[in-house]
C-alpha positions in Angstrom: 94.3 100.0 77.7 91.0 101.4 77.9 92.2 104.7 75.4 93.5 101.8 73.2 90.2 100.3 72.6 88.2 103.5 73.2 86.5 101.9 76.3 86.5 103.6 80.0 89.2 102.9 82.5 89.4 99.4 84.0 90.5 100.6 87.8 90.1 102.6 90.4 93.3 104.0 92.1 93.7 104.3 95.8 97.2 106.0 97.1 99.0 104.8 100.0 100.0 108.4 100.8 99.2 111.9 99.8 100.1 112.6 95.8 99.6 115.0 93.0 97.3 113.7 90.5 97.4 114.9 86.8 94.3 114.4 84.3 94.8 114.5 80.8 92.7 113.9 77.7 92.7 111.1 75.7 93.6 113.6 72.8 96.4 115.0 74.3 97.7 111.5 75.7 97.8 109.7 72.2 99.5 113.0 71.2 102.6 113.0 73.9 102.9 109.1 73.0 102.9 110.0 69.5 105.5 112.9 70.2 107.6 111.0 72.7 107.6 107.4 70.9 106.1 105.5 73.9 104.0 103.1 72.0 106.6 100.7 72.9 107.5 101.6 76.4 103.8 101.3 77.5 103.3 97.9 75.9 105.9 96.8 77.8 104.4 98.5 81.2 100.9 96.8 79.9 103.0 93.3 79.4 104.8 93.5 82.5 101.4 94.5 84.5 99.5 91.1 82.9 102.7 89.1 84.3 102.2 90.7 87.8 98.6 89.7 87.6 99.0 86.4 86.6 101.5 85.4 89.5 99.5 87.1 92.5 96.7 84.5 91.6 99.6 81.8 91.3 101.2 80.2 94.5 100.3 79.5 98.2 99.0 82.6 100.3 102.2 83.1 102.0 104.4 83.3 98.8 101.3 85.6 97.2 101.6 87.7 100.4 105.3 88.2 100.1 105.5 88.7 96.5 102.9 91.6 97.0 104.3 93.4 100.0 108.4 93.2 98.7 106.3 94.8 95.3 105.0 97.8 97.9 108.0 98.0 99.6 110.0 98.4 95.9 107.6 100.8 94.7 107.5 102.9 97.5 111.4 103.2 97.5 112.0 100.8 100.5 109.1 102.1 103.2 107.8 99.4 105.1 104.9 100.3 106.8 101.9 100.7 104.6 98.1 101.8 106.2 96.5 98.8 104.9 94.1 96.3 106.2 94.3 92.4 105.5 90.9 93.2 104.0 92.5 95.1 101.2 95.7 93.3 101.3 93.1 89.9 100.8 91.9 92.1 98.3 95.0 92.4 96.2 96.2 89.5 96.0 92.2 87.0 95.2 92.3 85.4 98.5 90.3 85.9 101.5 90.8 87.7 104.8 90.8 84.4 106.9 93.4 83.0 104.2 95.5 86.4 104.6 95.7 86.2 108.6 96.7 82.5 108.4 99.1 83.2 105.7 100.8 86.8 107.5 100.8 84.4 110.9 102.6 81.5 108.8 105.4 84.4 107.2 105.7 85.4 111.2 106.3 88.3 113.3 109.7 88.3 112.0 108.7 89.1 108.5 105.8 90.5 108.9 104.0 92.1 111.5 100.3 93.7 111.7 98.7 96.5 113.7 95.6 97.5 113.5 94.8 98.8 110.0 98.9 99.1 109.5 101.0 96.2 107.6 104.9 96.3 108.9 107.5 94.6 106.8 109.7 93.4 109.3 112.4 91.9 106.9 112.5 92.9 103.3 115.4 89.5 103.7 112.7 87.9 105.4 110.5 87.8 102.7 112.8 87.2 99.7 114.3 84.1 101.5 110.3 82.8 102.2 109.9 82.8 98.1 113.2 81.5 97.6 112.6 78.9 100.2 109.2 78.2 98.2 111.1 77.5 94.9 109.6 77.6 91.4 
């Protein structure tokens, strides 16, 4: 968004894991959009990443704390264990860490369980069936 407007970046990035990181210029990125006709395919990124936004502020802390972990767990091609405090989890989702420990303790162990510094999805099934459960 920011090379859109001509602004600086919105975020930071943080990785879960080791990764390669790429930097490229402004220039050459309006370029390979331009060359590759991704105008379209990023607005739909930029729409879809609004909608995420908007419904981890939406919803009790337990259905905001499963939405956001099965999103981790999808992302990271089904790992389940994820070096993250409740801080940062809080963090994530607007809430606070008090909030976050009373929500994690009402998904339960059997969902979810936490270590220190290390958030364990104990059932993927788990979680889906809590947000079903929680209904529109």
């Amino acid at each position: 968004m920011a090379l859109q407007y001509g602004g600086e970046r919105l975020a930071d990035v943080r990785t879960m894991s080791r990764c390669r990181v790429v930097w490229i210029s402004a220039g050459d990125f309006h370029h390979l959009v331009k060359q590759h006709d991704l105008a379209y395919s990023l607005a739909v990124v930029a729409s879809s990443r609004l909608r995420e936004q908007t419904e981890m502020y939406d919803g009790a802390i337990h259905q905001r704390l499963a939405m956001a972990l099965l999103r981790l767990v999808d992302i990271s091609e089904g790992v389940c264990s994820f070096s993250l405090t409740r801080e940062e989890l809080a963090q994530h989702i607007g809430a606070g860490r008090n909030s976050v420990t009373k929500g994690l303790r009402a998904l339960g162990p059997d969902k979810v369980r936490v270590e220190k510094g290390r958030i364990i999805v104990s059932s993927v099934e788990g979680l889906k069936r809590a947000l079903a459960d929680a209904g529109p």
